[in-house]
C-alpha positions as CSV (number, residue, x, y, z in Angstrom):
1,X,0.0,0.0,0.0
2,X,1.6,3.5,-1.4
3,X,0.3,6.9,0.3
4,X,1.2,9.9,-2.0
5,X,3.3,12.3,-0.1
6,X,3.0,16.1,-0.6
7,X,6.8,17.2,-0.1
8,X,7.5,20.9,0.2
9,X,9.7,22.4,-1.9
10,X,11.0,25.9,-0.9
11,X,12.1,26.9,-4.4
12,X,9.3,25.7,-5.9
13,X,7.2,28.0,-3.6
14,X,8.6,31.1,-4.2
15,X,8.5,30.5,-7.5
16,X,4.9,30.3,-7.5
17,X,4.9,32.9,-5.2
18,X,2.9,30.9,-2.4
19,X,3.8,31.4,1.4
20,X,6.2,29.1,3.3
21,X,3.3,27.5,5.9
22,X,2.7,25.7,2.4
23,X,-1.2,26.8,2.2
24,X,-1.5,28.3,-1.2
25,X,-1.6,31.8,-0.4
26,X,0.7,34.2,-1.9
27,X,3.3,36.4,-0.2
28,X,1.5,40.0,-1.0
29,X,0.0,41.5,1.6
30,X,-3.7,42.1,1.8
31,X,-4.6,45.6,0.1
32,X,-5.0,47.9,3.4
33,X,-3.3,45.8,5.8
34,X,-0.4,47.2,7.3
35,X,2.6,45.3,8.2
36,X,3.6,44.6,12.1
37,X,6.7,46.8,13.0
38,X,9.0,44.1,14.7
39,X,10.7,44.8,17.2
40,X,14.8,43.9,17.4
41,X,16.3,45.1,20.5
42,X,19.8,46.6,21.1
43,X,21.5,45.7,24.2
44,X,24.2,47.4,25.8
45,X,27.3,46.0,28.0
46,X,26.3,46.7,31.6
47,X,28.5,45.6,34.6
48,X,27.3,45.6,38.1
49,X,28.5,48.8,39.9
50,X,27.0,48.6,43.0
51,X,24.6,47.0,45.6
52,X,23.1,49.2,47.8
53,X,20.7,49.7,50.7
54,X,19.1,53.0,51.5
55,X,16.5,53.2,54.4
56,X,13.9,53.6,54.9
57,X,13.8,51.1,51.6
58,X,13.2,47.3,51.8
59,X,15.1,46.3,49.8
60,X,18.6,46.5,48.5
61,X,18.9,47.7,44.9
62,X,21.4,46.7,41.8
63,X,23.1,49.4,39.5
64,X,23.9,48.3,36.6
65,X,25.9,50.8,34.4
66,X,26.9,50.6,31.1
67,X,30.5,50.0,30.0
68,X,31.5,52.0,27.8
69,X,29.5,55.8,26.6
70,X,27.3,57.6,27.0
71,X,27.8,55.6,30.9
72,X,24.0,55.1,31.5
73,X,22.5,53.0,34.4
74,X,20.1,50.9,35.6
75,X,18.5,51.0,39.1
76,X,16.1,48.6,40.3
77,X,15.1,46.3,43.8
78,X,16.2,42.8,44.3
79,X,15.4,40.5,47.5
80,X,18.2,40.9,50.1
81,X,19.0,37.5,49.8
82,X,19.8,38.2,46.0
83,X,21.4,41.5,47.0
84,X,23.9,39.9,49.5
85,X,24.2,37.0,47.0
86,X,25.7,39.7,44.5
87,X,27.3,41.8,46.7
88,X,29.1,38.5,48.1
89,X,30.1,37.5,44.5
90,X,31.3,41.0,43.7
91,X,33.8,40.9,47.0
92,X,34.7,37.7,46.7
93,X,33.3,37.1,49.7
94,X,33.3,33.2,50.1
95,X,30.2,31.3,52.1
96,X,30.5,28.7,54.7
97,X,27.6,26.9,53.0
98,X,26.5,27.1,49.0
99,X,23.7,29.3,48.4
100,X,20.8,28.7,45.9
101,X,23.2,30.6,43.5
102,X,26.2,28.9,43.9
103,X,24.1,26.0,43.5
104,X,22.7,26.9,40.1
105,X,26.3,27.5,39.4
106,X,27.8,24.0,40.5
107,X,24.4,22.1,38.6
108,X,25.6,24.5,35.0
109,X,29.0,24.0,35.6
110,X,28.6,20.0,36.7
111,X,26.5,20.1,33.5
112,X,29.0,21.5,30.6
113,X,26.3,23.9,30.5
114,X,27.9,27.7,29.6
115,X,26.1,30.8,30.1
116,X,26.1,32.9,26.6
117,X,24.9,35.7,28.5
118,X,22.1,37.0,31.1
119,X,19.8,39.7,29.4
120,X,17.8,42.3,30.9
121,X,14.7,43.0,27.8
122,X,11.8,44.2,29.2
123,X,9.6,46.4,32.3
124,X,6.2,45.4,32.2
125,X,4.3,46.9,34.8
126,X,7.1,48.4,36.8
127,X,9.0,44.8,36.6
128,X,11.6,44.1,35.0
129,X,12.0,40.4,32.8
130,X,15.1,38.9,32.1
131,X,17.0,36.0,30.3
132,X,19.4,33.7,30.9
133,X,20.9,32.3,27.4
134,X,22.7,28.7,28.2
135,X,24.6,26.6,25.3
136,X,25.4,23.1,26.8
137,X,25.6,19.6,25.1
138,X,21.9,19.6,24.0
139,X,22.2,22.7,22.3
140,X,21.0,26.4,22.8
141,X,18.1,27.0,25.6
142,X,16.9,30.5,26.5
143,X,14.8,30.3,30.5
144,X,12.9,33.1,31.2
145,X,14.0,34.6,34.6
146,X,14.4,37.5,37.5
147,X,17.0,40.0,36.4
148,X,18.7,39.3,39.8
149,X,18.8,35.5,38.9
150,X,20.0,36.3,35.3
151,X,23.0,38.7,37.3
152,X,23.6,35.9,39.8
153,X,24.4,33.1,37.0
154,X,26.1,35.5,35.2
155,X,28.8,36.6,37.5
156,X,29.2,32.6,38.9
157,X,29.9,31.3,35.3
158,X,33.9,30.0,34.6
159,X,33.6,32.7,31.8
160,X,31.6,35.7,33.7
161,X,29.0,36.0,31.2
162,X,28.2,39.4,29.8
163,X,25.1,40.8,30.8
164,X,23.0,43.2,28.4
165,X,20.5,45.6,28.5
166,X,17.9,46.6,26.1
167,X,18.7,50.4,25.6
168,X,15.1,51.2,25.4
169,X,15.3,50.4,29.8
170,X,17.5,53.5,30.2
171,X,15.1,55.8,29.0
């Protein structure tokens, strides 16, 4: 028993000028229908400058300032067991015990699992959204995370992975 098998030819395609999802229509755009601007971020360098705590506040806070001009930073809150997790990394300031970041750290590390870089991209609703981009046997993974989790992995990878900014956050 044969089945025929449609197989989907690229060239073919765009010579017929149908779409790539393979259903027949063509690649103009409906008259009137305006096209969706993408967006492509630009990040900028950022080191971590300082970890502070100013009362009457809650909570420490993380600046983040570019490296190189126009020298712009980034403010914003993190727990204060992220802050002193930072602040402990950045003065090389050793634990008795492993911390949850450390622990992230040994499990990458233990895993052949590199961190490309941890990205700050977004605010929505006054918080801020990160990344964490890993490249490890299995390939490329991208995990959605806490900019002070994305700063954390970051600064306890072998290779001190950049971290990035969106540009758009420091205005």
């Amino acid at each position: 028993m044969s089945e025929d098998v449609d197989v989907y030819d690229e060239d073919e395609a765009q010579a017929e000028g149908t779409s790539s999802a393979h259903d027949g229509a063509t690649n103009e755009a409906a008259p009137g229908a305006e096209e969706a601007e993408v967006h492509y971020p630009s990040f900028a360098v950022v080191g971590v400058a300082n970890v502070h705590m100013t009362l009457p506040d809650q909570y420490p806070s993380v600046v983040l300032a570019e490296q190189v001009l126009p020298f712009r930073s980034l403010v914003f809150p993190v727990s204060l067991a992220d802050g002193a997790a930072i602040a402990a990394v950045l003065e090389d300031r050793p634990s008795p015990r492993p911390s949850s970041q450390d622990l992230l750290g040994q499990i990458l590390a233990g895993m052949n699992i590199d961190v490309v870089a941890a990205r700050i991209t977004a605010r929505v609703n006054g918080t801020y959204l990160a990344e964490l981009d890993l490249m490890g046997p299995a390939g490329r993974l991208v995990v959605s995370c806490r900019p002070s989790d994305a700063i954390n992995a970051a600064l306890r990878s072998a290779s001190r992975a950049p971290m990035l900014v969106d540009v758009e956050l420091f205005e």
